[in-house]
C-alpha positions as CSV (number, residue, x, y, z in Angstrom):
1,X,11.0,-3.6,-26.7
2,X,8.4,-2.0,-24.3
3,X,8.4,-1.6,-20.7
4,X,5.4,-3.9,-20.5
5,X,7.9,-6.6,-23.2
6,X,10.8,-6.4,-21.1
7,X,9.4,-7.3,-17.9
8,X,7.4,-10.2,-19.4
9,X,10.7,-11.9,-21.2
10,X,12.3,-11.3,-17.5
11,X,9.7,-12.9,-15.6
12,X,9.4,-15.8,-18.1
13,X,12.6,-16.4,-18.7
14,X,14.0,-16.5,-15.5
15,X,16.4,-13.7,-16.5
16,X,18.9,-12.4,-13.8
17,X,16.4,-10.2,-11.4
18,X,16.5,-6.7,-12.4
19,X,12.4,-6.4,-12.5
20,X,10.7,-3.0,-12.7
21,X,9.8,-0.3,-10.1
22,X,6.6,2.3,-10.1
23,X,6.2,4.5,-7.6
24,X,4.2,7.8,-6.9
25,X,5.2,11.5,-6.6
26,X,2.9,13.0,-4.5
27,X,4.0,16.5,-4.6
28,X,4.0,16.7,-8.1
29,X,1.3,14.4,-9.1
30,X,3.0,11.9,-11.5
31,X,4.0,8.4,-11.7
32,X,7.4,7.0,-12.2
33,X,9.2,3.7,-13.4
34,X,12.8,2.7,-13.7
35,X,14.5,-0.5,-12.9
36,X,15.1,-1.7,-10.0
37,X,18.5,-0.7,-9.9
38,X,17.6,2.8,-10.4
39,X,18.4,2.7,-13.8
40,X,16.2,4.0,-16.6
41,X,14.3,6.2,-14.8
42,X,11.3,7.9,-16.5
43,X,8.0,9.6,-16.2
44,X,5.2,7.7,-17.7
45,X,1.8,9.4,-15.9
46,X,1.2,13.1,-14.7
47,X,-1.6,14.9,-13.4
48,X,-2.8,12.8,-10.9
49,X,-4.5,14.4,-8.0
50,X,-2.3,13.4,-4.7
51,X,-1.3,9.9,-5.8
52,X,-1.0,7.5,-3.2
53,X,-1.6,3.5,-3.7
54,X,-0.4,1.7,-6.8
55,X,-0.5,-1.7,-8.3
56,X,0.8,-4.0,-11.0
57,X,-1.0,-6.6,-13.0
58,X,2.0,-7.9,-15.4
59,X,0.4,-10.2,-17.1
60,X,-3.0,-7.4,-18.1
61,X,0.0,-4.7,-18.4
62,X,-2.0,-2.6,-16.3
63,X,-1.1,0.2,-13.7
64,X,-3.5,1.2,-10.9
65,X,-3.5,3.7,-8.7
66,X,-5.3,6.0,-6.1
67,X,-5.7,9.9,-5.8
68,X,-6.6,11.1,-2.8
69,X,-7.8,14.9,-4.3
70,X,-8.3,17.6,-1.7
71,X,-9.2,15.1,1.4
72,X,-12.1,17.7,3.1
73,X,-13.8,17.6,-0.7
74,X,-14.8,13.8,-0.8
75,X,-13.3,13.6,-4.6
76,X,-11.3,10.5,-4.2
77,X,-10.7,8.0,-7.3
78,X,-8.6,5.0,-9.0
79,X,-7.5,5.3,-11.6
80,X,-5.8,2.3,-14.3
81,X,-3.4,3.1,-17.4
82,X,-1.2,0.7,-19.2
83,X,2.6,0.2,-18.0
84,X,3.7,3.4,-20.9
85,X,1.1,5.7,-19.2
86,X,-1.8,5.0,-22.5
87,X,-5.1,4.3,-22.3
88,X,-5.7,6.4,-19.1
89,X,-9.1,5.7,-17.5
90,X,-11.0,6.9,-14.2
91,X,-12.8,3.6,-13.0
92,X,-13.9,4.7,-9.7
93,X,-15.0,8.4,-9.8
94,X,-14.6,10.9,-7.8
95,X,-16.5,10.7,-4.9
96,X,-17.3,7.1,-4.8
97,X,-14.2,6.9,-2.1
98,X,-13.4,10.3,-0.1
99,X,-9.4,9.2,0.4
100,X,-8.4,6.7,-1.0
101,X,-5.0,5.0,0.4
102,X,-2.8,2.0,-0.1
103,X,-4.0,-0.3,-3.2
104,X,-3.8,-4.1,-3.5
105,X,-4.2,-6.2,-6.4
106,X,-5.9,-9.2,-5.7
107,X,-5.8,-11.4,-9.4
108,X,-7.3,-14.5,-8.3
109,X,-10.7,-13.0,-6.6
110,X,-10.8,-10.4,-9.8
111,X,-10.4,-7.2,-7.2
112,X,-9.1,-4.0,-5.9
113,X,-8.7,-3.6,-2.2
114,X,-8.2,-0.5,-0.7
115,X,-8.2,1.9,2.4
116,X,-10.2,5.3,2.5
117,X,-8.6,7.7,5.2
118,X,-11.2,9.9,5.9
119,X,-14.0,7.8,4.7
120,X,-12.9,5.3,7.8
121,X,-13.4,2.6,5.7
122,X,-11.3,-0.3,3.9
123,X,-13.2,-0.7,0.6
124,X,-12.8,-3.1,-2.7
125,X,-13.9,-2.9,-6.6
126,X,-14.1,-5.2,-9.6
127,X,-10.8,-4.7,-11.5
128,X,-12.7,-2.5,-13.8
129,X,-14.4,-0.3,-11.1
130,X,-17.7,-1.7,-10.9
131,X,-19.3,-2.9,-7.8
132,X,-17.5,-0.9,-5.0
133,X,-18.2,-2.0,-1.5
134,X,-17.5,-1.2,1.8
135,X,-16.2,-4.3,4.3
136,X,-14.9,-2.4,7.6
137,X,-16.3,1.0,8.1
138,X,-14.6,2.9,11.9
139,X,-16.9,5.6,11.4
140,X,-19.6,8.3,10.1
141,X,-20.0,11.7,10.1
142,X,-17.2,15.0,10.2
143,X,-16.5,14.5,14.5
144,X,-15.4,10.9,14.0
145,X,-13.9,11.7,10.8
146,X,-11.7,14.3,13.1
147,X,-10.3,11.4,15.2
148,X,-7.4,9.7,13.2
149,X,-7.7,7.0,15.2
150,X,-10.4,6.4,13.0
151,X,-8.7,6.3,9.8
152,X,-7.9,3.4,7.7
153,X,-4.3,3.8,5.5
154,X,-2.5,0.5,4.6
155,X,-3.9,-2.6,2.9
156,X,-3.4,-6.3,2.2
157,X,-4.7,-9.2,1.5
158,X,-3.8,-13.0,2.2
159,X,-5.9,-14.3,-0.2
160,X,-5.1,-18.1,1.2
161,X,-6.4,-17.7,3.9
162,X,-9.3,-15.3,2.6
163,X,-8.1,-12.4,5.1
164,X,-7.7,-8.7,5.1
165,X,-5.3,-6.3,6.9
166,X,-5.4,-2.6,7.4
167,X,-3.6,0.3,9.8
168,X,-5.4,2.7,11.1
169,X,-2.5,4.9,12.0
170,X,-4.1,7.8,14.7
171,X,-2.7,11.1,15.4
172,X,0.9,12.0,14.0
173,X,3.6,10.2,16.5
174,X,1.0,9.2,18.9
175,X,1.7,5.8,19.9
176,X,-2.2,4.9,19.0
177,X,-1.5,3.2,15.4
178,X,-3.3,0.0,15.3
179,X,-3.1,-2.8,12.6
180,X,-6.0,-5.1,12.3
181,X,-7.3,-8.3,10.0
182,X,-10.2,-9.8,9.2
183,X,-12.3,-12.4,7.2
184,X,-12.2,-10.8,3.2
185,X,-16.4,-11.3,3.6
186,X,-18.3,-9.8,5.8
187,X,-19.9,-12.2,8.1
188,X,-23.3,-13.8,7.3
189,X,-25.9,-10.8,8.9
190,X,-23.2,-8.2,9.8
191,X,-22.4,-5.2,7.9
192,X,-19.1,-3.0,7.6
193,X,-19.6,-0.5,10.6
194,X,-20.4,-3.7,13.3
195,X,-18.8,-6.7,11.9
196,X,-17.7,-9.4,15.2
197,X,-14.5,-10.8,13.3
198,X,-12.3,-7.8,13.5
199,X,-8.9,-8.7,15.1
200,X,-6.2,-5.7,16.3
201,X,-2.9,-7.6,15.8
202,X,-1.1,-5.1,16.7
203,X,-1.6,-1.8,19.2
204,X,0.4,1.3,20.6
205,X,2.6,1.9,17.1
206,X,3.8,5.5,16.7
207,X,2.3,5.7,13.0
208,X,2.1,2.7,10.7
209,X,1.6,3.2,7.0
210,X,1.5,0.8,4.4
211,X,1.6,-2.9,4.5
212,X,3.3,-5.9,2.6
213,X,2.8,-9.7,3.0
214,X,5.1,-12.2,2.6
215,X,3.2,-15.8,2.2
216,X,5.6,-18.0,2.0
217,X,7.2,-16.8,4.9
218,X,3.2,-16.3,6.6
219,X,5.2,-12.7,7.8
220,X,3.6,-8.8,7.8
221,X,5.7,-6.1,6.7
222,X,5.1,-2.7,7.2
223,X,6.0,1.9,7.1
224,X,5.9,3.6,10.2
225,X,6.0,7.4,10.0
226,X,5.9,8.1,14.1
227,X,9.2,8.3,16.4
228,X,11.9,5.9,16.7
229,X,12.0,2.5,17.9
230,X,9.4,1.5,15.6
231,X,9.0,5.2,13.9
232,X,10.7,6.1,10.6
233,X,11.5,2.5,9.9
234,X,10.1,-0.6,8.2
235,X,9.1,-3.4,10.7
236,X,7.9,-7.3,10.1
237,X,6.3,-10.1,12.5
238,X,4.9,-13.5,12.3
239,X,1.3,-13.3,11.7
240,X,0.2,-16.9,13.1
241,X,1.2,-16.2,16.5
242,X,-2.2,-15.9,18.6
243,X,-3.0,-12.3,18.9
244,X,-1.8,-11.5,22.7
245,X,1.0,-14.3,22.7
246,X,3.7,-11.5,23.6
247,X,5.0,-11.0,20.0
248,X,6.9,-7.9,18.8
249,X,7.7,-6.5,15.6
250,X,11.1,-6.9,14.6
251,X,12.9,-3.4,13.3
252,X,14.4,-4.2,10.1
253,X,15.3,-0.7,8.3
254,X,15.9,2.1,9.8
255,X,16.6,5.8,9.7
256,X,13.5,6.8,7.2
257,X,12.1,10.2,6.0
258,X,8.7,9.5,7.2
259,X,8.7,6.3,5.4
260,X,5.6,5.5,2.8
261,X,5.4,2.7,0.2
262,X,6.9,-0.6,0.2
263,X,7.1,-3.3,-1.8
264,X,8.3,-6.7,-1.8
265,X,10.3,-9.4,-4.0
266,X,10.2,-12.2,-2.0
267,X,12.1,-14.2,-4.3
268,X,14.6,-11.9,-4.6
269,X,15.0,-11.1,-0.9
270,X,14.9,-7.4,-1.4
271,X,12.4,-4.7,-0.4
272,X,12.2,-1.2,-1.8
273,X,10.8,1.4,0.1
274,X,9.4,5.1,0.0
275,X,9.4,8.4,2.2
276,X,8.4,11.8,1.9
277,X,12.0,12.9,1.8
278,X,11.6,11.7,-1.7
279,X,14.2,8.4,-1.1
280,X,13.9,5.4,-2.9
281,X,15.5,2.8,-0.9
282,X,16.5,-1.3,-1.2
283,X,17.4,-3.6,1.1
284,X,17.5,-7.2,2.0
285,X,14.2,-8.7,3.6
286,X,16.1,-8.7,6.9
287,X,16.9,-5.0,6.3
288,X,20.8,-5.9,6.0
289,X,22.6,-4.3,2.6
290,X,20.3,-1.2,2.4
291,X,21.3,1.4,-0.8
292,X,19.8,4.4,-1.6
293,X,18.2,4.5,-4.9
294,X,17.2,7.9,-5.5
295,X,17.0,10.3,-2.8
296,X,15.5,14.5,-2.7
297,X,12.9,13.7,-5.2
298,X,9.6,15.6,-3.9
299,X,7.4,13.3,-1.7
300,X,7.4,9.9,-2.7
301,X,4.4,7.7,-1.5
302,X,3.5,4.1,-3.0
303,X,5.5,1.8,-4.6
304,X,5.0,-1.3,-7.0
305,X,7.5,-3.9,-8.1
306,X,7.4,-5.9,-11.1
């Protein structure tokens, strides 16, 4: 039975949760699956230019993911493959996204979401590539794409409520990361680079990376490579509280290796989590019960779940 088999019969048969795990090696360009466990671990994709952003569409059987290429070239892409690594195909080409970031699968709306480091933007796609767009866009030109303040790393989407939410993460350990939300369309007249709707949820983080929703629980998850108390952990807050109300993220994992990719299973009640020491790690969604999963395997970057 197939990767793409197994995970199917799991998820329809309401098997004991095992599921299935993809995640990116940066440093040596290839994508991984095993089970969530950390069992049956195997290569399925190489080559790929600095993966960074992967996705899962079970029910398609289809794995995307972004390369960033060399980021001063502008030679960004996405790429999509089936769950074994066949049928490999470009459908955003080179060029048509400068860095490409986090990914997020939005099934319902038909769409990629994603965010473009040093193109300063947060940018979506059909599933199949076509019809790229830009909805938030923090800058132009090489001096603003020299501030990181500028630059636009994780992604999601709360499709409910037809919002989007990005980190723009600054300078390394700076305490200027920022993570913002806004409408999923632009509003009526207003284009990407002056758009009124744009809301910063949360200011003064050290470095903050990728982002996961939970929507049952209406609560943001996210990486955070910068310095301890919120550095080189995983944090989570409400995200119905009035911006300004006073809230704090909550420190749920700690004691990352400039942490990357995270993923959820809500249903579960486990995260798994990345970092460039090359860790795979789960945990509860409260952070409590953490394992190591693999650990010294290159750099590590996103991560699905299945």
């Amino acid at each position: 039975m197939s990767v793409l088999e197994t995970t199917r019969a799991k998820v329809s048969s309401g098997a004991t949760r095992i599921g299935r795990l993809f995640f990116l090696e940066l440093s040596g360009g290839r994508i991984h699956t095993m089970n969530a466990d950390g069992s049956e671990r195997r290569v399925i994709i190489a080559g790929c230019p600095l993966p960074d952003g992967i996705a899962i569409d079970v029910e398609a059987g289809h794995i995307y993911w972004t390369n960033m290429g060399v980021p001063n070239l502008n030679d960004g892409s996405i790429e999509r493959a089936d769950f074994d690594g066949g049928n490999r195909k470009v459908i955003v080409a080179p060029g048509r996204t400068h860095t490409p970031k986090q990914l997020h699968l939005e099934k319902h709306s038909g769409k990629l979401y994603w965010s473009d480091r040093e193109g300063m933007r947060v940018m979506r796609a059909n599933l199949d590539g076509t019809n790229v767009e830009t909805l938030v866009e923090t800058g132009e030109g090489d001096d603003d794409r020299r501030d990181a303040t500028r630059w636009c790393v994780g992604i999601t989407v709360d499709p409910v409520r037809r919002q989007i939410y990005w980190t723009q993460k600054g300078p390394d350990n700076s305490e200027l990361g920022r993570i913002f939300r806004a409408g999923i369309e632009l509003p009526e007249g207003e284009d990407a680079a002056n758009r009124t709707d744009i809301e910063v949820l949360f200011d003064d983080l050290p470095e903050p990376i990728d982002l996961e929703l939970d929507l049952e629980s209406r609560v943001l998850y996210w990486t955070d490579r910068g310095n301890p108390p919120f550095g080189n952990t995983v944090n989570r807050a409400p995200i119905d509280a009035p911006a300004g109300s006073g809230r704090l993220p909550e420190v749920v994992l700690t004691d990352l290796m400039e942490g990357i990719g995270i993923a959820l299973d809500v249903a579960g009640n486990r995260m798994f989590v990345t970092d460039l020491g090359g860790s795979v790690y789960c945990a509860k969604l409260d952070g409590s019960e953490k394992r190591t999963l693999l650990y010294a395997q290159g750099n590590l970057s996103g991560i699905a779940y299945a």
